[in-house]
C-alpha positions as CSV (number, residue, x, y, z in Angstrom):
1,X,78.6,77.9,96.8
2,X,80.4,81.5,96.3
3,X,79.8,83.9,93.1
4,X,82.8,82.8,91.3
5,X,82.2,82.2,87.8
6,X,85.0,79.7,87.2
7,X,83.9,77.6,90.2
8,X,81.3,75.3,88.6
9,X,79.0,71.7,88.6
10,X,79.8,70.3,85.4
11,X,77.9,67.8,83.6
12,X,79.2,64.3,85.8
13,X,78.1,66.2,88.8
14,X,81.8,66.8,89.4
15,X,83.7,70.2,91.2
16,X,85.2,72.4,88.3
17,X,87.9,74.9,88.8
18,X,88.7,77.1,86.7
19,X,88.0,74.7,83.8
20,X,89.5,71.7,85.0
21,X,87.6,68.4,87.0
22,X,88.3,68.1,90.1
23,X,88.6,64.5,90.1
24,X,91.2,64.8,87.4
25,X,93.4,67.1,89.3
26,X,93.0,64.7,92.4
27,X,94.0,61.6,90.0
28,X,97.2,63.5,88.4
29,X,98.6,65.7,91.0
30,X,97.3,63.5,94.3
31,X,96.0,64.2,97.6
32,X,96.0,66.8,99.8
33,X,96.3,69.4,96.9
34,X,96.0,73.4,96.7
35,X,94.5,74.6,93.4
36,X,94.3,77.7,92.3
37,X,91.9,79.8,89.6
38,X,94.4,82.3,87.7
39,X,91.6,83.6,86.2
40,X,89.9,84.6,89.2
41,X,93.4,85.9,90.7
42,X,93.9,88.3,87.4
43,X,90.0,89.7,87.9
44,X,90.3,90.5,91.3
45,X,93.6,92.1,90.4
46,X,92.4,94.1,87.9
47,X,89.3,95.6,89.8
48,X,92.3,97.2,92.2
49,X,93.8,98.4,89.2
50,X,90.9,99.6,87.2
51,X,89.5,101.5,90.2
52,X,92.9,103.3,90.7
53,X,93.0,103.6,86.9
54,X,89.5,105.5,86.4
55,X,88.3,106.4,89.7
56,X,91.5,108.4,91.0
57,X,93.3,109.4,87.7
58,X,95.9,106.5,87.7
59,X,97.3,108.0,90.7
60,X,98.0,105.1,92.7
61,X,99.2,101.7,93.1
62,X,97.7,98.5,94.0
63,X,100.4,96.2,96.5
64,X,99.3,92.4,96.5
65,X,99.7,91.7,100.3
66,X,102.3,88.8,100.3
67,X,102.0,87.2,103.1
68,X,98.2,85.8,101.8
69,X,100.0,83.9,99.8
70,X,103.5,83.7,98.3
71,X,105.5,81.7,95.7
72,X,107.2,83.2,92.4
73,X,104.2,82.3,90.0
74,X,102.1,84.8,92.1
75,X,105.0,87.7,91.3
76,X,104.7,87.2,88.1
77,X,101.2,87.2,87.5
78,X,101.5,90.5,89.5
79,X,104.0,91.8,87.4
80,X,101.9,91.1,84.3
81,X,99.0,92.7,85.6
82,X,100.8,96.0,86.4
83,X,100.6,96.2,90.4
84,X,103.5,96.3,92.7
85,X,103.6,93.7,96.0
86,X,104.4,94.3,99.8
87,X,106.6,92.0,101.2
88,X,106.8,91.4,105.0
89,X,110.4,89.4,105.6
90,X,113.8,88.4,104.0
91,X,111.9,85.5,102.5
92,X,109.1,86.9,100.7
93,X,111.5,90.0,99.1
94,X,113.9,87.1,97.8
95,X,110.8,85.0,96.4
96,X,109.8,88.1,94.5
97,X,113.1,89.1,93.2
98,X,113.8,85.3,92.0
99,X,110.5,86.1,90.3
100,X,111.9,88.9,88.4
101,X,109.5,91.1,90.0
102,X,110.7,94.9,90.0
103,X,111.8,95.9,93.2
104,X,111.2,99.7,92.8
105,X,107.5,98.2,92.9
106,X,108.0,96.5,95.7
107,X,107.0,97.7,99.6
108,X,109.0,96.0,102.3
109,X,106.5,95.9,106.1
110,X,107.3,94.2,109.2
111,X,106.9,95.4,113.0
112,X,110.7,94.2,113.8
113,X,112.6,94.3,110.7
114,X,116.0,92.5,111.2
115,X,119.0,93.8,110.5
116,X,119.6,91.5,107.0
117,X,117.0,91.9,106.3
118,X,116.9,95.9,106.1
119,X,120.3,95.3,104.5
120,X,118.6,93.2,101.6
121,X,115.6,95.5,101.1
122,X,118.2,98.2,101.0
123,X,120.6,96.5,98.1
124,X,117.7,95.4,96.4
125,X,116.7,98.7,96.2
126,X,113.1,98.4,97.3
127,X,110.9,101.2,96.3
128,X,109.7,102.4,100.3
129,X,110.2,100.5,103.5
130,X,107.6,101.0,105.7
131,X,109.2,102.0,109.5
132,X,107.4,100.6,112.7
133,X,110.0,101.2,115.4
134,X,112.1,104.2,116.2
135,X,115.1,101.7,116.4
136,X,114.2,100.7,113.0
137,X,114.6,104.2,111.7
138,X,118.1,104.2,113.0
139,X,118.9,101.0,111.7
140,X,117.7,102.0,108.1
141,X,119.4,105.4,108.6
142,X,122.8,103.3,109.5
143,X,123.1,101.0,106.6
144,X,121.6,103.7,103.9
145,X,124.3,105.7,105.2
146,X,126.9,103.1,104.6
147,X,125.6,102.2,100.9
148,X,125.4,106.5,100.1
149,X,121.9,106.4,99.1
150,X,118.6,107.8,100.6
151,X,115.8,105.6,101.5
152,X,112.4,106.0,100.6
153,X,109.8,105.6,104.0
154,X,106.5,105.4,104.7
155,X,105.4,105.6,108.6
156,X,102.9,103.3,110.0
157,X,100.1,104.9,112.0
158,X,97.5,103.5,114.3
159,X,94.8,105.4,113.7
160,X,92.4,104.1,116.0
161,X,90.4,102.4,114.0
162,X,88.5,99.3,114.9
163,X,87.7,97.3,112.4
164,X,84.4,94.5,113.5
165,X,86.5,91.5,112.7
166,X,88.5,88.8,114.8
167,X,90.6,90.1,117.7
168,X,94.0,88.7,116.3
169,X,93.5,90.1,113.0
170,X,92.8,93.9,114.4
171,X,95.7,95.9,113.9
172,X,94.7,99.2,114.4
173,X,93.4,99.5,117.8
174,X,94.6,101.0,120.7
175,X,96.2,97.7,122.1
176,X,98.6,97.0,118.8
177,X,102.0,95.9,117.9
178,X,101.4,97.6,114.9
179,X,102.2,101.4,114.7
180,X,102.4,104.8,116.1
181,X,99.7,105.5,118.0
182,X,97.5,109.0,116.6
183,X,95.7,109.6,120.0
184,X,99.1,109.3,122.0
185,X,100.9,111.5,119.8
186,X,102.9,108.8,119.5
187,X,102.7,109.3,115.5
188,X,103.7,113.2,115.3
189,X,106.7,112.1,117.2
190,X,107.5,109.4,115.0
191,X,107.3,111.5,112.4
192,X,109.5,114.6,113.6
193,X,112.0,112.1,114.5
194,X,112.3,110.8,110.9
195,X,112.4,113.8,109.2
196,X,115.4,114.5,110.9
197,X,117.1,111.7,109.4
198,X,119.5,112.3,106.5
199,X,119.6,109.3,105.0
200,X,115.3,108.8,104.9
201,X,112.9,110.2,102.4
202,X,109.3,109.9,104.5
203,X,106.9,110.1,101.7
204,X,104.1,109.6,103.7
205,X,102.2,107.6,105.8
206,X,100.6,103.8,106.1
207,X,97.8,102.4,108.3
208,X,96.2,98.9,108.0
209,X,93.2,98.3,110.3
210,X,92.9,94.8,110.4
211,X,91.2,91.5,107.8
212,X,87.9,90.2,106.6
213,X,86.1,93.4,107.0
214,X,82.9,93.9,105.0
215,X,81.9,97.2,106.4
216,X,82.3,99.9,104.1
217,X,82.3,102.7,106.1
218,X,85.3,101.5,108.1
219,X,87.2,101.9,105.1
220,X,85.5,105.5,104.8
221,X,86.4,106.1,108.6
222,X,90.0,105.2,108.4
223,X,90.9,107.4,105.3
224,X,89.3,110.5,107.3
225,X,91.2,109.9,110.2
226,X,94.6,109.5,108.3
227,X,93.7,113.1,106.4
228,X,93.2,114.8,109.4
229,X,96.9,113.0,110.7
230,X,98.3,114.5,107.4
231,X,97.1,117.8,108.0
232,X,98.0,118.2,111.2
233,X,101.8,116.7,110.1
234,X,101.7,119.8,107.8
235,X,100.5,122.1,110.2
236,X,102.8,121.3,112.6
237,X,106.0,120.4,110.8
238,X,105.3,121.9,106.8
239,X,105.8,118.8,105.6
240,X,103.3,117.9,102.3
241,X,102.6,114.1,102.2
242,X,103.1,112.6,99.3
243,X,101.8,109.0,99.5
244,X,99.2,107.4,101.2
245,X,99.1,103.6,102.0
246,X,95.6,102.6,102.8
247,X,96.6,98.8,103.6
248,X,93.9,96.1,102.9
249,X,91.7,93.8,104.6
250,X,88.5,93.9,102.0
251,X,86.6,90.7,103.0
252,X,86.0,87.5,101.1
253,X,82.9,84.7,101.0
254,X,83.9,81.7,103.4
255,X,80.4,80.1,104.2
256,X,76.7,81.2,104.8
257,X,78.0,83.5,107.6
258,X,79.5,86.0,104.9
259,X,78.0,87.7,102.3
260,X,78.7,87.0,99.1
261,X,80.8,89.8,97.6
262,X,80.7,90.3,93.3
263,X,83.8,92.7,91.7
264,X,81.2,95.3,91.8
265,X,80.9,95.0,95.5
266,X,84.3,95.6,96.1
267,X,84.4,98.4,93.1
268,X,81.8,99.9,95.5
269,X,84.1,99.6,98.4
270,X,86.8,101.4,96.7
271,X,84.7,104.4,95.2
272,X,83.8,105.4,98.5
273,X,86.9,105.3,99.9
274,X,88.2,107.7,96.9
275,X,85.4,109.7,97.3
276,X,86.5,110.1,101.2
277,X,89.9,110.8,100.3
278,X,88.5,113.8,97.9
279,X,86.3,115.0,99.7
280,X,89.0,115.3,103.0
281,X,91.6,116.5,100.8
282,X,89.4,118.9,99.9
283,X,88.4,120.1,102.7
284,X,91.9,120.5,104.7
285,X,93.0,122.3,101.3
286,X,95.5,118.8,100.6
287,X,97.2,117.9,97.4
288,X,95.2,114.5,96.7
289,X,98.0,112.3,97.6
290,X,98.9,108.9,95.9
291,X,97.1,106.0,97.0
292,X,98.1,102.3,97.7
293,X,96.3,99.7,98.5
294,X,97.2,96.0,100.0
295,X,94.6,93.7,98.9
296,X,95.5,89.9,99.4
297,X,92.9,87.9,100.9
298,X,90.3,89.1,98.2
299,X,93.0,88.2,95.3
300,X,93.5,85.2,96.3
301,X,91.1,83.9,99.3
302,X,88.1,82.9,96.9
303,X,90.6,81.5,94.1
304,X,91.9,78.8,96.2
305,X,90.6,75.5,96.8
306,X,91.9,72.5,99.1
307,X,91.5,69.0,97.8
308,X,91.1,66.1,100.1
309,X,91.1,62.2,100.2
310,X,88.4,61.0,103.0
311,X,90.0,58.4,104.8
312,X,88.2,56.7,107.8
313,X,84.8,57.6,108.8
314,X,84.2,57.6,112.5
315,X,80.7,57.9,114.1
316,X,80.4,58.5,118.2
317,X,76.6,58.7,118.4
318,X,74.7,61.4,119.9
319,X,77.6,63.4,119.8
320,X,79.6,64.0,116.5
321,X,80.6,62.0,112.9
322,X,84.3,62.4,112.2
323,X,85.5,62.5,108.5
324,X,89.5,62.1,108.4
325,X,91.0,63.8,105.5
326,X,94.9,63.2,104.4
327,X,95.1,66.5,105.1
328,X,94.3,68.7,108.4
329,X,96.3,71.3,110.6
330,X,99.8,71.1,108.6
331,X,98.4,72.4,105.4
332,X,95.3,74.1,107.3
333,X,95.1,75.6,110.8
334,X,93.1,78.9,110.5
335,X,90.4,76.4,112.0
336,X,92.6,75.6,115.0
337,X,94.1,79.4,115.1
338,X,90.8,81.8,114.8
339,X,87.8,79.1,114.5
340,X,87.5,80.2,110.7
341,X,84.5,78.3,109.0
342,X,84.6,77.4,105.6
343,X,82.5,75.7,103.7
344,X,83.4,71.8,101.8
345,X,81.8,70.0,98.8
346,X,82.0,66.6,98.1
347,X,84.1,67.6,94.4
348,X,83.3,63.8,93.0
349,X,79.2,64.2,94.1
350,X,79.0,68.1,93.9
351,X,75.4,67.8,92.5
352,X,74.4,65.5,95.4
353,X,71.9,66.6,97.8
354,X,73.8,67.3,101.4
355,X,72.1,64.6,104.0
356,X,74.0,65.6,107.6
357,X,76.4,67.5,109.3
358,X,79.9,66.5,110.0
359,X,83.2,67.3,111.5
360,X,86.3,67.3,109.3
361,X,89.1,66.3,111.0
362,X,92.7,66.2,109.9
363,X,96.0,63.1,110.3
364,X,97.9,65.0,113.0
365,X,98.4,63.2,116.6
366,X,96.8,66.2,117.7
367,X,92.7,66.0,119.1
368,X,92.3,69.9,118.3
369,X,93.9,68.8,114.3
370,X,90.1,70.0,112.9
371,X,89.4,71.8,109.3
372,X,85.8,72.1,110.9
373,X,83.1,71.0,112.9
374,X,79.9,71.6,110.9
375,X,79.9,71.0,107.7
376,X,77.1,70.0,105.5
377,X,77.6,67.3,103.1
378,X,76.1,64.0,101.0
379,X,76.8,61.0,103.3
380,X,80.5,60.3,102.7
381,X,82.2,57.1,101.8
382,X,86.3,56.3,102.6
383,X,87.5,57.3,99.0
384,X,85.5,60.6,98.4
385,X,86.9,63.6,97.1
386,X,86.2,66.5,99.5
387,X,87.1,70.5,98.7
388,X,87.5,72.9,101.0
389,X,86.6,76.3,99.2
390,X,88.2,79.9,99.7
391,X,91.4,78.1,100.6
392,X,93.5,80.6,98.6
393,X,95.1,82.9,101.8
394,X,97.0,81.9,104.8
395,X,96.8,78.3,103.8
396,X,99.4,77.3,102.3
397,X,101.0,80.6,103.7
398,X,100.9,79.5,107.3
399,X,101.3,75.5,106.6
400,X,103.7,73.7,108.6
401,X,105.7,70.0,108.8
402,X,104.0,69.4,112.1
403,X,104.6,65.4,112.6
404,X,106.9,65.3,109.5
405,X,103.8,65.6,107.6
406,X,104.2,67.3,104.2
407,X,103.0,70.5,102.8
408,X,100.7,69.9,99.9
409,X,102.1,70.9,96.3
410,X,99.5,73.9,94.4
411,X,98.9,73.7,91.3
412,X,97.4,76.7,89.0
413,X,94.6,76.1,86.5
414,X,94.5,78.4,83.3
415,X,91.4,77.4,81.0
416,X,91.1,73.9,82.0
417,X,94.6,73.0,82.1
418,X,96.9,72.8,85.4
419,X,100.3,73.1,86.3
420,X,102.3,73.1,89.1
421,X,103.3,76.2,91.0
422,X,104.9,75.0,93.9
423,X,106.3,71.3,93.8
424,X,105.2,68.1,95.9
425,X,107.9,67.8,98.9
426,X,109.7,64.5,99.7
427,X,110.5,62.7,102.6
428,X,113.8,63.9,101.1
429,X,112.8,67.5,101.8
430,X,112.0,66.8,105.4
431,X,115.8,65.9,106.8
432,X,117.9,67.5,103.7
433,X,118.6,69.9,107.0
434,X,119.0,67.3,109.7
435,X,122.6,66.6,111.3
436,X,123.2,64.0,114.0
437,X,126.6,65.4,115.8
438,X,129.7,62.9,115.5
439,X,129.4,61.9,118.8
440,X,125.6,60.3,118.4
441,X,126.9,58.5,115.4
């Protein structure tokens, strides 16, 4: 299994998280079910923080990155443990202001922005919105004009970078909807245009390279590359950044293919990237900007766990075992999307030995509807309890209705004891939207 210390065997030979049995949250709460470690969410937190805090003089802020995962109870954990958010649509900012989550700490991202919601991220009073499009600069330029106030910006940059991680989560390469390009000089002109806007503050500049990258020089490479941007901006147009947004994408522990990464991995990861940022500062003669950071997958990736009924058991010899789970693509389909591997424990027989390899397929009328295809496991009986670990980002994030199914409630576990944080749905749920026209009735 992974490193986390609140994912345990206890003494039935039953899954623990954070605590609680997982048989116990599968007999109160049901099946499929997302639970997640709020323990494990605070530490990973507070190793953005910390680092910021004594690594760089406080002179920074760590963003939770959304979009890994979002509901209120994530805002205000957040809130409580000091660290703004980034939100990447209309939704996500209203989820974090119902939350009570201060939106001078909040980032607003996107690659196409619509016009509400620029226009809510501009009442709100978000503290930067990070501009993608030339059209988008206008846009915020318009409606700050109308409301008599000037906008805080960042500007995204493609630096160039490419990261050694699935295509479809690169975002810094060449070939990118993402950003300005660097090499094109797409970015200086970016940036010349928006300092000519009245209404826009630029503050600085944001880059993200891409997800699930364990190599820690490409963190080291990125930073250089964006000091060398800032620079040249200053060079060029006098202009002094003031803030730099570093973005995310810190790797997490999925299955056997990953390494296993402790908080003092990723502490590691961050002091070189500090150090990188000195040492360039220095040596262009910079003011040592302030530094954000967008961790969400390593918040929340490893504190996440998926809970599963096994249902029928289907054996096609010499080719494959099926186990069907009550779950699948709907509340799952990084499998389907990026062939993501993962790695599953029998919760109620955690202790057992694991005798073969099996696929795990999910309820949807759908033959590619797969949570895996090589999983190693105790041989399973209909009735099992089976977890899918590292579950925590872009699960229930990216879940869907697909065949009316429904998305699986989450619970959160503090010290043995779970609650829900996002609500079963009903079939109610499903057509409270629906409207036959009169003339079908």
């Amino acid at each position: 299994m992974n490193t986390r210390e609140t994912l345990k065997i206890n003494a039935r030979g039953h899954l623990e998280i954070g605590g609680a049995d997982a048989c116990e949250l599968a007999r109160r709460f049901g099946t499929p079910l997302y639970v997640f470690d709020e323990k494990h969410i605070r530490d990973m937190m507070a190793v953005y923080r910390d680092a910021i805090e004594e690594e760089y003089g406080g002179r920074g802020l760590v963003l939770y990155a959304s979009k890994a995962f979002s509901c209120e109870a994530i805002y205000a954990i957040a809130k409580s443990e000091r660290i703004g958010v980034d939100v990447v649509s209309g939704g996500e900012l209203f989820t974090a202001l119902e939350a009570g989550f201060p939106a001078e700490k909040i980032y607003m991202h996107g690659n196409n922005k619509l016009p509400y919601e620029i226009a809510e991220a501009l009442d709100a009073r978000v503290g930067r919105i990070v501009i993608d499009a030339l059209s988008e600069a206008d846009l915020i330029e318009e409606e700050a004009e109308k409301r008599g106030v000037v906008q805080g910006v960042l500007l995204r940059i493609n630096p160039g970078v490419e990261a050694h991680t699935h295509a479809y989560v690169q975002t810094a390469t060449p070939d990118s909807k993402f950003g300005f390009s660097v090499e094109s000089g797409a970015a200086e002109a970016a940036a010349s245009y928006v300092l000519s806007k009245r209404h826009l503050k630029l503050y600085g500049f944001h880059c993200h390279i891409g997800s699930q990258i364990f190599e820690k020089q490409s963190f080291v490479i990125v930073a250089e590359k964006c000091l060398k941007f800032i620079a040249a901006m200053r060079e060029k147009f006098g202009f002094e950044t003031e803030e730099l947004d570093l973005g995310g994408g810190f790797g997490i522990w999925y299955s056997e293919e990953d390494p296993k990464i402790s908080a003092s991995d990723y502490r590691g990861y961050l002091d070189a990237l500090f150090r990188a940022v000195k040492k360039a500062c220095g040596g262009y003669g910079l003011k040592e900007p302030f530094i954000l950071l967008e961790p969400g997958r390593s918040i929340v990736g490893e504190a996440g766990v998926t809970l599963y009924t096994v249902g029928a058991i289907k054996e096609i010899p010499g080719v494959r075992k099926y186990l069907a789970v009550d779950g699948g693509m709907f509340d799952n389909p990084r499998f389907c999307l990026y062939g993501s591997k993962y790695t599953a424990v029998l919760a109620n027989r955690a202790a057992e030995k694991a005798e073969e390899i099996v696929a795990v397929a999910g309820k949807c009328c759908e033959s590619g509807d797969l949570i895996g295809t090589a999983f190693n496991l105790p041989r399973a009986k209909t009735g099992d309890l089976l977890a899918v670990l590292s579950t925590g980002a872009y699960n229930y994030s990216m879940a869907s209705n697909y065949n009316r199914n429904l998305i699986p409630p989450a619970v959160l576990v503090r010290g043995g004891e779970a609650s829900y944080i996002v609500r079963p749905q009903s079939y109610r749920d499903l057509v409270r939207n629906d409207v036959i026209p009169d003339y079908l009735k």
